[in-house]
KOLGU-955257 format. One record per atom (N, C-alpha, C): residue number from 1; residue in one letter; y, x, z. Coordinates in Angstrom, 2 decimals. Layout:
N
<NUM 'a' <Y X Z>>
...
end
This chain:
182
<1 'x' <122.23 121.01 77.80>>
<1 'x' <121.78 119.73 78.34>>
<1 'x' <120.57 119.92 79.26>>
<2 'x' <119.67 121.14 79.08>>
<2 'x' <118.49 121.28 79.65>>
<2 'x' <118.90 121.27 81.57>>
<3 'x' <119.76 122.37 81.09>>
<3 'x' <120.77 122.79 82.49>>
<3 'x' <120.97 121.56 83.19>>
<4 'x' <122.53 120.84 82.59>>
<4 'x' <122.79 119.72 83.69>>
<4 'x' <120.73 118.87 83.56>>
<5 'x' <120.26 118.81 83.21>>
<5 'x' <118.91 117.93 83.47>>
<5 'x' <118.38 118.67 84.67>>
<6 'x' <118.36 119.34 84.61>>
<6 'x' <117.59 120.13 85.94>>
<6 'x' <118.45 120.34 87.22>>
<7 'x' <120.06 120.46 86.83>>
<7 'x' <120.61 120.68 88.13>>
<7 'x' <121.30 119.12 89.02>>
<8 'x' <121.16 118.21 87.74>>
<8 'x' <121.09 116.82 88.21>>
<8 'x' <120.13 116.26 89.31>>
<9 'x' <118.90 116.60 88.54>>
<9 'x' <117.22 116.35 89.11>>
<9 'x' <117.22 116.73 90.06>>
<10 'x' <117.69 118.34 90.84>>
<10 'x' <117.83 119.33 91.61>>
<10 'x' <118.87 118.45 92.75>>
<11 'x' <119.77 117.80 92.28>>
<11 'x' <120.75 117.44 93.07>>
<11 'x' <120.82 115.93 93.66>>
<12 'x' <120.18 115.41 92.99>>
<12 'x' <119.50 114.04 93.24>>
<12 'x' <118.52 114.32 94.20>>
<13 'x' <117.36 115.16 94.04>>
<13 'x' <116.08 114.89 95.08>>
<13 'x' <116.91 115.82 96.43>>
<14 'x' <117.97 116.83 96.02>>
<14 'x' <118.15 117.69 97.27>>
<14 'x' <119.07 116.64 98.45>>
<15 'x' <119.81 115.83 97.76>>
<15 'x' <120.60 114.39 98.56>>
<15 'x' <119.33 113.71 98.83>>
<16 'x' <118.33 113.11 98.42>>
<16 'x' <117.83 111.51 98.73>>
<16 'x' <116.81 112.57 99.85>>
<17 'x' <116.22 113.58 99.73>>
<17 'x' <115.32 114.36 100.65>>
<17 'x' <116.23 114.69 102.12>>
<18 'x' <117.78 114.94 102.02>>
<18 'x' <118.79 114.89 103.33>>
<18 'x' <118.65 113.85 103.90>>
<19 'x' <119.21 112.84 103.03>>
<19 'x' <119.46 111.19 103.47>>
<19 'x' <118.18 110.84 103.99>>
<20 'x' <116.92 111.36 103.66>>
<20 'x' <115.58 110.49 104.38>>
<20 'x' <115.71 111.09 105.57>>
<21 'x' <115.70 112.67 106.03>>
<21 'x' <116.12 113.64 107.03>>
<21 'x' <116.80 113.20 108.11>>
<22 'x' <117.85 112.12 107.43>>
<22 'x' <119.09 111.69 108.11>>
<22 'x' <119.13 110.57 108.60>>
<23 'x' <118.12 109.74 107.87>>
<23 'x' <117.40 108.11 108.50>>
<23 'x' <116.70 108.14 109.46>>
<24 'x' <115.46 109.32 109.41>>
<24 'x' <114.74 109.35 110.18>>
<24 'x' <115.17 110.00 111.69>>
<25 'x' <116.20 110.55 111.62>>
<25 'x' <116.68 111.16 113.07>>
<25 'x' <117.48 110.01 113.71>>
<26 'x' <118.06 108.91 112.69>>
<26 'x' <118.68 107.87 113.32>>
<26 'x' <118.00 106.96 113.08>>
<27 'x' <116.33 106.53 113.22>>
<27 'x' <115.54 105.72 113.23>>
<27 'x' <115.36 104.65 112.73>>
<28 'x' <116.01 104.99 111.22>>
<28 'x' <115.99 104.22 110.42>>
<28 'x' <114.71 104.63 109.36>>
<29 'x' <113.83 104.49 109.54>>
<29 'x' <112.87 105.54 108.57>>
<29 'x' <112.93 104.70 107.17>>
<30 'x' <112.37 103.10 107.05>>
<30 'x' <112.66 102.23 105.67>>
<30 'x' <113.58 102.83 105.23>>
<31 'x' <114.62 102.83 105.53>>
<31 'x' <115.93 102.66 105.13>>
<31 'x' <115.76 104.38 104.26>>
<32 'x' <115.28 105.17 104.84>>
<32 'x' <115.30 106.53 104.64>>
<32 'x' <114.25 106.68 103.11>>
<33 'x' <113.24 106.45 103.20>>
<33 'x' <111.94 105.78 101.83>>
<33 'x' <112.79 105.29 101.02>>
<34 'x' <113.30 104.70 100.89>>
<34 'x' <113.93 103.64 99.84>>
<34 'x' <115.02 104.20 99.22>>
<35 'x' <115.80 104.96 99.77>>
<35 'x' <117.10 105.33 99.63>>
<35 'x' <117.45 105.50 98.44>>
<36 'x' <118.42 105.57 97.93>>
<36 'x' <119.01 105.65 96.35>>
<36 'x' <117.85 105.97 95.02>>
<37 'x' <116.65 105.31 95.09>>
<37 'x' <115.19 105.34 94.39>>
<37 'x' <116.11 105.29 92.58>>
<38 'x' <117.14 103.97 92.85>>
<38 'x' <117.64 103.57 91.33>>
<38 'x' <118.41 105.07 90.64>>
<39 'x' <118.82 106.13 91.52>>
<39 'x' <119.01 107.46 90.71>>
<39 'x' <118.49 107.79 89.93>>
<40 'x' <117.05 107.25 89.79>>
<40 'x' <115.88 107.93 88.82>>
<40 'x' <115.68 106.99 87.23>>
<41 'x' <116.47 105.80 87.53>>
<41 'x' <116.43 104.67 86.63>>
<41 'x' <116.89 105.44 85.40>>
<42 'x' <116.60 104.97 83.88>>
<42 'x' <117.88 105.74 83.33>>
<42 'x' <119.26 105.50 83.01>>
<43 'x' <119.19 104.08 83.77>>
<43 'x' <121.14 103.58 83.65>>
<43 'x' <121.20 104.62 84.19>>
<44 'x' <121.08 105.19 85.39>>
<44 'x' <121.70 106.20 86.54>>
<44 'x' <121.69 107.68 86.31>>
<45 'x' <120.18 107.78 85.64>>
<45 'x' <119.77 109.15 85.58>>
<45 'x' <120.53 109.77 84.10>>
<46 'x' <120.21 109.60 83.27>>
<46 'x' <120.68 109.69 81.89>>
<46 'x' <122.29 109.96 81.67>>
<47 'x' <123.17 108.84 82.34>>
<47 'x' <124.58 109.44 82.15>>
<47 'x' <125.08 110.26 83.57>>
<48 'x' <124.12 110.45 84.59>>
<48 'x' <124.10 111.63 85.68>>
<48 'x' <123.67 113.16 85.09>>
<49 'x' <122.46 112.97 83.63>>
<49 'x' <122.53 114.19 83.19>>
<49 'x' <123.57 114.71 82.28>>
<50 'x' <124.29 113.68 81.46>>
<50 'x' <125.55 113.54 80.79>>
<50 'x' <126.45 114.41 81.59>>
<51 'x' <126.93 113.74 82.78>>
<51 'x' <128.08 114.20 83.50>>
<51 'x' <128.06 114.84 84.28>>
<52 'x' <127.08 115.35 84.30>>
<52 'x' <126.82 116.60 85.70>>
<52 'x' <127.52 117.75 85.42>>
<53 'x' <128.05 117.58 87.16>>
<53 'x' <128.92 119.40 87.32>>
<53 'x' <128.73 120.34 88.24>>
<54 'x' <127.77 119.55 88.89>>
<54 'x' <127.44 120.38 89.91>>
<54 'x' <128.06 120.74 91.15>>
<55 'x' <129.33 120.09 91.43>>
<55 'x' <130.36 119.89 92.44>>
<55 'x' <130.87 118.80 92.99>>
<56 'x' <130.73 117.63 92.62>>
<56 'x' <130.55 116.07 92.98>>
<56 'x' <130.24 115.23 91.44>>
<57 'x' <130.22 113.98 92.08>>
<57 'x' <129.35 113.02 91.43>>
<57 'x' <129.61 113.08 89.96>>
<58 'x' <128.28 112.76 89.29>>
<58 'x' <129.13 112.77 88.08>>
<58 'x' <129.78 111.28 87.19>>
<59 'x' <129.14 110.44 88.42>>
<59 'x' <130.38 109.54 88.18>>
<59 'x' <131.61 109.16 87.86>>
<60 'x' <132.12 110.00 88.90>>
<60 'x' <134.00 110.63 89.15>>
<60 'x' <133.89 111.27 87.03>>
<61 'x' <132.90 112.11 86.72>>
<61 'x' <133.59 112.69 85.39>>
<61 'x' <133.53 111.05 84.36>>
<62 'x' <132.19 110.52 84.84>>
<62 'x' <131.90 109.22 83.79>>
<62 'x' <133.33 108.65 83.62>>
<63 'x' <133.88 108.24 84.65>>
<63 'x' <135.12 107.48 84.94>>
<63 'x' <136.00 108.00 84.00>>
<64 'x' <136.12 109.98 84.15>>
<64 'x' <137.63 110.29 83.86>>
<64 'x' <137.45 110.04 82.15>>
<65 'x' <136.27 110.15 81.51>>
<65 'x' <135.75 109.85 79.72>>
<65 'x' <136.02 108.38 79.97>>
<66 'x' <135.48 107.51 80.10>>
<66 'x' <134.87 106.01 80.14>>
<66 'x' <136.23 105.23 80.79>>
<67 'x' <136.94 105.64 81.56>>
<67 'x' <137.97 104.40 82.58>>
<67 'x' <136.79 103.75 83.00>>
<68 'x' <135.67 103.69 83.45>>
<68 'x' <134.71 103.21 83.97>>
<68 'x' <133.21 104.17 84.37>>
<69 'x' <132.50 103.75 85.39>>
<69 'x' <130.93 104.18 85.66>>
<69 'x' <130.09 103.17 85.31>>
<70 'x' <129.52 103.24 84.44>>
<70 'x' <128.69 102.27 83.90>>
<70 'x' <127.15 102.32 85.28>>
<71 'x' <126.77 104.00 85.14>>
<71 'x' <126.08 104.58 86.47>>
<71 'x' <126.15 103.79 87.56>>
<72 'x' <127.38 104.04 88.64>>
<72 'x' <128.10 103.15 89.33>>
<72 'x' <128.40 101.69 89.35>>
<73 'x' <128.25 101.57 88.26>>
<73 'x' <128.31 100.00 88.64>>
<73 'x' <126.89 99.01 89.01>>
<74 'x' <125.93 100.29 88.16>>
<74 'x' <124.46 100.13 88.17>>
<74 'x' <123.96 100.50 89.89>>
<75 'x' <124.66 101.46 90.49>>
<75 'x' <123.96 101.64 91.37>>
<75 'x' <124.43 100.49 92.66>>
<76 'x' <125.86 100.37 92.82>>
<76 'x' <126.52 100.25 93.62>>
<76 'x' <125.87 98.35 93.98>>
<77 'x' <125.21 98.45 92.45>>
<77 'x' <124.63 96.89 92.46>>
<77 'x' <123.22 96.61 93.30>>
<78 'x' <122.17 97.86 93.19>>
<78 'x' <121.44 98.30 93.41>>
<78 'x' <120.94 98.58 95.10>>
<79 'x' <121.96 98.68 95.74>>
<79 'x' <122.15 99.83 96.83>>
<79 'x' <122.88 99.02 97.90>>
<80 'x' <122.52 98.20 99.05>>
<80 'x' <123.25 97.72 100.19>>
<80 'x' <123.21 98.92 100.99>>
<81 'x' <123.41 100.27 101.09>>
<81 'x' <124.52 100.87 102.11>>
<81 'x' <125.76 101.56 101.44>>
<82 'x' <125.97 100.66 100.24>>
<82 'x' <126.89 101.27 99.91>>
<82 'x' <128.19 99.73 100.12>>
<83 'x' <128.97 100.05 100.75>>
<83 'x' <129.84 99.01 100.77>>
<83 'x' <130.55 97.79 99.76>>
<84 'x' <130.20 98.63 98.45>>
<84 'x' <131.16 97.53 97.12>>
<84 'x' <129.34 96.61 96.96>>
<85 'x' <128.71 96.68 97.26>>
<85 'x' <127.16 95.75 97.18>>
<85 'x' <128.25 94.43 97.94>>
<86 'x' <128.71 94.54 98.75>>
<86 'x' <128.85 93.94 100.07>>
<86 'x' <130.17 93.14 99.62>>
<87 'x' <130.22 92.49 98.36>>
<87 'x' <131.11 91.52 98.01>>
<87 'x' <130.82 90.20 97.37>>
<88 'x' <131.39 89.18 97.84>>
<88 'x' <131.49 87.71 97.45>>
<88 'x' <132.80 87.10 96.96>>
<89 'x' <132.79 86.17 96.56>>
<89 'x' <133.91 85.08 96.33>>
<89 'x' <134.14 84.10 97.68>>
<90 'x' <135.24 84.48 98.06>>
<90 'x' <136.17 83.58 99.26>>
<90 'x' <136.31 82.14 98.92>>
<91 'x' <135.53 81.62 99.24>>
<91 'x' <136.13 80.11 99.63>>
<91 'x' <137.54 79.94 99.72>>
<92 'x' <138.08 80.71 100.68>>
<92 'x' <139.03 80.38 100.88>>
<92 'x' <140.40 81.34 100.28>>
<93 'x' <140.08 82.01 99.44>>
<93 'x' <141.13 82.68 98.95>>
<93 'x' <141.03 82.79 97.27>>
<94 'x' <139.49 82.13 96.97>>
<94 'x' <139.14 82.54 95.71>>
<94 'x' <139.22 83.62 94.93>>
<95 'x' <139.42 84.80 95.85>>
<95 'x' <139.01 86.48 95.24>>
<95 'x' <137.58 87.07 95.54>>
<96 'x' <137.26 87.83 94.53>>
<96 'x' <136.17 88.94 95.68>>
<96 'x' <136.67 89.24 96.29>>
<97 'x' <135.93 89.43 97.62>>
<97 'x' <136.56 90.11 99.15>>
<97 'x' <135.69 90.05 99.35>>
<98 'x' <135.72 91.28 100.06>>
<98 'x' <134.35 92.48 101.08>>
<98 'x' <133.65 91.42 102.35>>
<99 'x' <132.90 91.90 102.24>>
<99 'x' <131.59 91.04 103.45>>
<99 'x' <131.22 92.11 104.24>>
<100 'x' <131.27 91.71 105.98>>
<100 'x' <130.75 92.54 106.85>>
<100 'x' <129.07 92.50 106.58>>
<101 'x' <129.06 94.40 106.74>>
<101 'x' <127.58 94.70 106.32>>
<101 'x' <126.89 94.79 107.57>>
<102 'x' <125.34 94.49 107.63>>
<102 'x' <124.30 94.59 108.75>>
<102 'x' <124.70 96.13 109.12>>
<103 'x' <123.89 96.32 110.08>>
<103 'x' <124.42 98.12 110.88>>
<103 'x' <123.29 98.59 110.14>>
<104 'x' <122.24 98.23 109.90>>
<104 'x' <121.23 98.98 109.35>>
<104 'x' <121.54 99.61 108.28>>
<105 'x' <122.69 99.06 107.68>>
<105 'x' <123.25 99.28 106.19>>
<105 'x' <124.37 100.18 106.47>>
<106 'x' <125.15 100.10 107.27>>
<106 'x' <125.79 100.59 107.75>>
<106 'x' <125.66 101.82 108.69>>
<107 'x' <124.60 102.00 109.07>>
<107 'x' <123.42 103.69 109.61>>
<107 'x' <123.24 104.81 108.62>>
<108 'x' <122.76 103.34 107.08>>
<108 'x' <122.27 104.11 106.48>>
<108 'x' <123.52 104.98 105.58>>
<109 'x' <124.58 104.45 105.36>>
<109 'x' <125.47 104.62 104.50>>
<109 'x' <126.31 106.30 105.70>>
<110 'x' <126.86 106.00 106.61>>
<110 'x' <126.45 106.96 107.35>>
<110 'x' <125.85 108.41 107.14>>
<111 'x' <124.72 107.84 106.90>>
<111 'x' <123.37 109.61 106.82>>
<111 'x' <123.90 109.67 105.37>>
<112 'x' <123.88 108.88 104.24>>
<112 'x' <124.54 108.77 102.99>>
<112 'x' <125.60 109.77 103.10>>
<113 'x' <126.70 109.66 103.55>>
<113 'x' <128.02 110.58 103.47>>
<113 'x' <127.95 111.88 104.17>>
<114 'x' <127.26 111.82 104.95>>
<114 'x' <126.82 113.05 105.74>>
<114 'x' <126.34 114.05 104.91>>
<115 'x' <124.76 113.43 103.72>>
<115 'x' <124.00 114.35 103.01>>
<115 'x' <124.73 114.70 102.03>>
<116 'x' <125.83 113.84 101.38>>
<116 'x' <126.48 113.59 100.06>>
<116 'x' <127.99 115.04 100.70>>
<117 'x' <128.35 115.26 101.69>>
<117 'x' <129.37 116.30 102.05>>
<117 'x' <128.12 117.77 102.00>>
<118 'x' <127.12 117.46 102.40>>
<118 'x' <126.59 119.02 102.59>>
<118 'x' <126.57 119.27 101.65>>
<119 'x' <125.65 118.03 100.30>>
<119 'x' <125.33 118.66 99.57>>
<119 'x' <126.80 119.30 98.44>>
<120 'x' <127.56 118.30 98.31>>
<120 'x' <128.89 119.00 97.63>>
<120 'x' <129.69 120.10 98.22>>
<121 'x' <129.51 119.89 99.57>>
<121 'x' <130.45 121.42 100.29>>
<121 'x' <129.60 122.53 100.22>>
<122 'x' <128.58 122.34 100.28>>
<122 'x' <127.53 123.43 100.64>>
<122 'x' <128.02 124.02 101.95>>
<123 'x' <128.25 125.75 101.79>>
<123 'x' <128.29 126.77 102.91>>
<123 'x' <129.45 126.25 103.79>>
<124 'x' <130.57 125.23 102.74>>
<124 'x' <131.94 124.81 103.57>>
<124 'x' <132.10 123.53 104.48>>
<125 'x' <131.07 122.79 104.58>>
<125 'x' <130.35 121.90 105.59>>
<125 'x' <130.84 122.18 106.64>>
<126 'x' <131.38 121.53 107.39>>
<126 'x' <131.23 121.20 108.91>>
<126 'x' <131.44 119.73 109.42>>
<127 'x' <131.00 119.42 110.44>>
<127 'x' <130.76 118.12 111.04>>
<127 'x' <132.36 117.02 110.85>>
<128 'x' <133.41 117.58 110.28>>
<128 'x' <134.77 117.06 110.49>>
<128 'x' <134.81 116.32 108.60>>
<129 'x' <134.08 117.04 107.85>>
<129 'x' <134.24 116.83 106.01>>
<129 'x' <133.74 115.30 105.77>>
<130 'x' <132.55 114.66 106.16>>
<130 'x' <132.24 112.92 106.14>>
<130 'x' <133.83 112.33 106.58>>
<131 'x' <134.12 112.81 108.07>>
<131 'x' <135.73 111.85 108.36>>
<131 'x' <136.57 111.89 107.47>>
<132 'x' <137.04 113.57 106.95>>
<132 'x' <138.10 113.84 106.37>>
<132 'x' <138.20 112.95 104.93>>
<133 'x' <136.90 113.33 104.45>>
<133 'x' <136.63 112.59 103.03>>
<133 'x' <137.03 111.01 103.09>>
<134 'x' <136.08 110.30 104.08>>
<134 'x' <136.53 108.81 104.50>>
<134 'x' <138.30 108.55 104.60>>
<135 'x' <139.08 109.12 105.16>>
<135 'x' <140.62 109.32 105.67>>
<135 'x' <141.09 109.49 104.33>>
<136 'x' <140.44 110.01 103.50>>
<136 'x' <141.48 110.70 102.17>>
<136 'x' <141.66 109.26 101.20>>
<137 'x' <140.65 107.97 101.49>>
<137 'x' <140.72 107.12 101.10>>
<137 'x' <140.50 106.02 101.22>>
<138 'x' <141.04 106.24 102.42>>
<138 'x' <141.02 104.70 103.60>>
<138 'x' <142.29 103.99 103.19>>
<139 'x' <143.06 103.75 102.76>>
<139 'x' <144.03 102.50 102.12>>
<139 'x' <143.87 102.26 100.69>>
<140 'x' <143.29 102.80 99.85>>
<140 'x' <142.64 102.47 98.78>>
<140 'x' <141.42 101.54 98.84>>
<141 'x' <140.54 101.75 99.90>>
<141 'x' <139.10 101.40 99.96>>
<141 'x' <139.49 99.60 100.34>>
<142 'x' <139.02 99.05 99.69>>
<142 'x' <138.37 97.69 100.19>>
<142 'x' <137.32 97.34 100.44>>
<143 'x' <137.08 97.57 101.99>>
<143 'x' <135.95 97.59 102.92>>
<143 'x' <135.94 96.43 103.74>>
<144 'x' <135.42 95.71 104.36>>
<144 'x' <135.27 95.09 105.43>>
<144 'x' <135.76 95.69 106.49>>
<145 'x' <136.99 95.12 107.48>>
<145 'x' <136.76 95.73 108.37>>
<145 'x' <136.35 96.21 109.10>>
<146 'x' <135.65 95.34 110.02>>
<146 'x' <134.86 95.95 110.87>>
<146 'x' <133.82 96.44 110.62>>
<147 'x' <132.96 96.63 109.34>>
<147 'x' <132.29 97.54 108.77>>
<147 'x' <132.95 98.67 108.64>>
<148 'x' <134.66 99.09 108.21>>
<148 'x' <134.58 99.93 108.18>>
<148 'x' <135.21 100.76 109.36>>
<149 'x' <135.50 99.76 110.61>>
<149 'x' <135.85 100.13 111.67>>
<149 'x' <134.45 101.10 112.77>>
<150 'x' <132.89 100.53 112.03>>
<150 'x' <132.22 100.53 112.57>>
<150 'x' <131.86 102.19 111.94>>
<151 'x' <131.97 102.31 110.86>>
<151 'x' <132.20 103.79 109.72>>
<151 'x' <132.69 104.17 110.43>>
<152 'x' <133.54 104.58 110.46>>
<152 'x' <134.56 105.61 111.02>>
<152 'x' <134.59 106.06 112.48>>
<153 'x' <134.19 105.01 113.26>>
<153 'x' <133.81 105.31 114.66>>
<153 'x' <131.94 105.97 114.61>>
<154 'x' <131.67 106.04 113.97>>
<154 'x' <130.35 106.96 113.86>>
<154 'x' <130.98 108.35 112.90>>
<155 'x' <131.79 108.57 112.44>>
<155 'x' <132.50 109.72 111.23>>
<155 'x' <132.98 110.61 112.47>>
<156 'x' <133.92 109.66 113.23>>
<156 'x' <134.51 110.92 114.34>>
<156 'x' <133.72 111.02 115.46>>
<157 'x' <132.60 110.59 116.17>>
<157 'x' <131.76 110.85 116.62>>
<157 'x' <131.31 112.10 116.41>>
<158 'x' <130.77 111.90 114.98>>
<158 'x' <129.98 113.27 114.22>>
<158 'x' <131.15 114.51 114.46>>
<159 'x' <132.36 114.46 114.12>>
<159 'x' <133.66 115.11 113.96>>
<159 'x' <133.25 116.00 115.19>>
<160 'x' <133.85 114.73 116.29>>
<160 'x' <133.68 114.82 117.92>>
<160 'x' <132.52 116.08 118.53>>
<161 'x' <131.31 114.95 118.25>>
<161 'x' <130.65 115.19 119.35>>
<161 'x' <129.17 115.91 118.62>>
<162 'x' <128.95 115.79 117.31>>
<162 'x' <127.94 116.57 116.03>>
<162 'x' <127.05 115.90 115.96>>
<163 'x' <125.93 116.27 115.58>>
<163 'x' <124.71 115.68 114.73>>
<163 'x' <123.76 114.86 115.88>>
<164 'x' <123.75 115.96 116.31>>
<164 'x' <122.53 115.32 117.52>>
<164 'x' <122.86 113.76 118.48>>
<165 'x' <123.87 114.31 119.20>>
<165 'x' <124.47 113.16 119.99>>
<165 'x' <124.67 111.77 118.97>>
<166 'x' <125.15 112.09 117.68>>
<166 'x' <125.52 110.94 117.00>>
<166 'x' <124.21 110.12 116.68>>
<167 'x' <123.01 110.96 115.99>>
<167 'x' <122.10 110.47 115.53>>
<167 'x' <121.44 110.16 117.23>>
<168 'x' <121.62 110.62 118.04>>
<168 'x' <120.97 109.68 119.52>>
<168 'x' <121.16 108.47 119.31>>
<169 'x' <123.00 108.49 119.33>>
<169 'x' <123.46 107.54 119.32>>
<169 'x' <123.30 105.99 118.37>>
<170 'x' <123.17 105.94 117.56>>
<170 'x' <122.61 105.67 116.54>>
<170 'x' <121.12 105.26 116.37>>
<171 'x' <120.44 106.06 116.84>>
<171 'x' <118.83 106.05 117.07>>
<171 'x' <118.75 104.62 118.66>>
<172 'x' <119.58 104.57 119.64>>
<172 'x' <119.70 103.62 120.50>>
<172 'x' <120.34 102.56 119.85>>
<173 'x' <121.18 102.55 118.73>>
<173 'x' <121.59 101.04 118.81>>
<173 'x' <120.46 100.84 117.15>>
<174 'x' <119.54 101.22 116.99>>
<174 'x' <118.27 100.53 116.16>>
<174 'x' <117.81 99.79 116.80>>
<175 'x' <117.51 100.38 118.08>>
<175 'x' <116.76 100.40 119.27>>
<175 'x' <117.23 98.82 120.03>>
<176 'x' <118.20 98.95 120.27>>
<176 'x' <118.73 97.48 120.58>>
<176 'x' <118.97 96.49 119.49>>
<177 'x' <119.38 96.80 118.36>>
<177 'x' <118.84 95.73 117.43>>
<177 'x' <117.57 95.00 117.34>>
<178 'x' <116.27 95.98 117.31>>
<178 'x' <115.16 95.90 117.33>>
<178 'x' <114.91 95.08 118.17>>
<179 'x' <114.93 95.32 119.39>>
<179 'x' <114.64 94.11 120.76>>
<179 'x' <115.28 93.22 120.78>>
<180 'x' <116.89 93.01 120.28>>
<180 'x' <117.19 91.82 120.30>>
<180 'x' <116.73 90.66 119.28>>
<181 'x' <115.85 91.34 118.59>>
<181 'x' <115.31 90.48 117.55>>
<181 'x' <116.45 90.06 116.17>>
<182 'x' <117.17 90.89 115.90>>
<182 'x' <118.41 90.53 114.73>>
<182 'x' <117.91 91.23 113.77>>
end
């Protein structure tokens, strides 16, 4: 238990220290400070030292014991760049259904999948693993569209065109948010 405690701890600060890395090049710096802080809670932390494997979340193991993330449900509550935050009740259909997210949230979630592939691929990283991952569960996902139209056209960007250009890119439309006053 000492183990997963330390390689949890280890794997938590080595993601939220990327993701700030990853805000701040796309000029989101708040967004970067703040970032997944509720990891440290012990809804989050405690069954993250439980289920830790050291190869992705240990959510995914909470689930395969539990049929549920208790973690996950804690965070996902927690956390507007993560897309399931980003649900209401339809007026008009009377289901939950997904709500288009601000871009700020949507930047941040972004540098999110970016840090969350290095840190699980490690050495096997390259700029194409955020898309591929997104693609492997794009008709499952209930996203907002154009939130997640707006995902994915920053995923193959990165794919495309890599880090720099994207986070330019990205770093200009803060930039025009900002002045337009939204």
């Amino acid at each position: 238990m000492i183990k997963n405690f330390f390689g949890h701890l280890r794997t938590i600060n080595a993601h939220r220290h990327l993701v700030m890395i990853h805000c701040f090049k796309a000029g989101i710096i708040k967004r970067g400070l703040l970032h997944d802080l509720s990891k440290y809670s012990p809804a989050e932390f405690i069954p993250g030292v439980v289920y830790f494997q050291g190869n992705r979340s240990p959510n995914e193991r909470e689930r395969e014991v539990n049929g549920y993330s208790m973690a996950w449900i804690h965070h996902k509550g927690r956390n507007k760049h993560h897309f399931e935050y980003w649900t209401d009740y339809s007026t008009k259909t009377g289901t939950l259904d997904p709500v288009r997210m601000p871009d700020e949230y949507i930047f941040e979630m972004f540098c999110d999948r970016v840090a969350a592939s290095k840190i699980y691929k490690k050495k096997e990283y390259n700029d194409r693993c955020p898309l591929e991952y997104f693609l492997r569960a794009k008709k499952r996902r209930n996203i907002e569209k154009v939130t997640a139209q707006k995902l994915e056209f920053l995923l193959r960007m990165l794919a495309v065109r890599g880090e720099d250009y994207t986070f330019a890119f990205i770093r200009n439309q803060v930039r025009k948010i900002k002045k337009s006053g939204k």
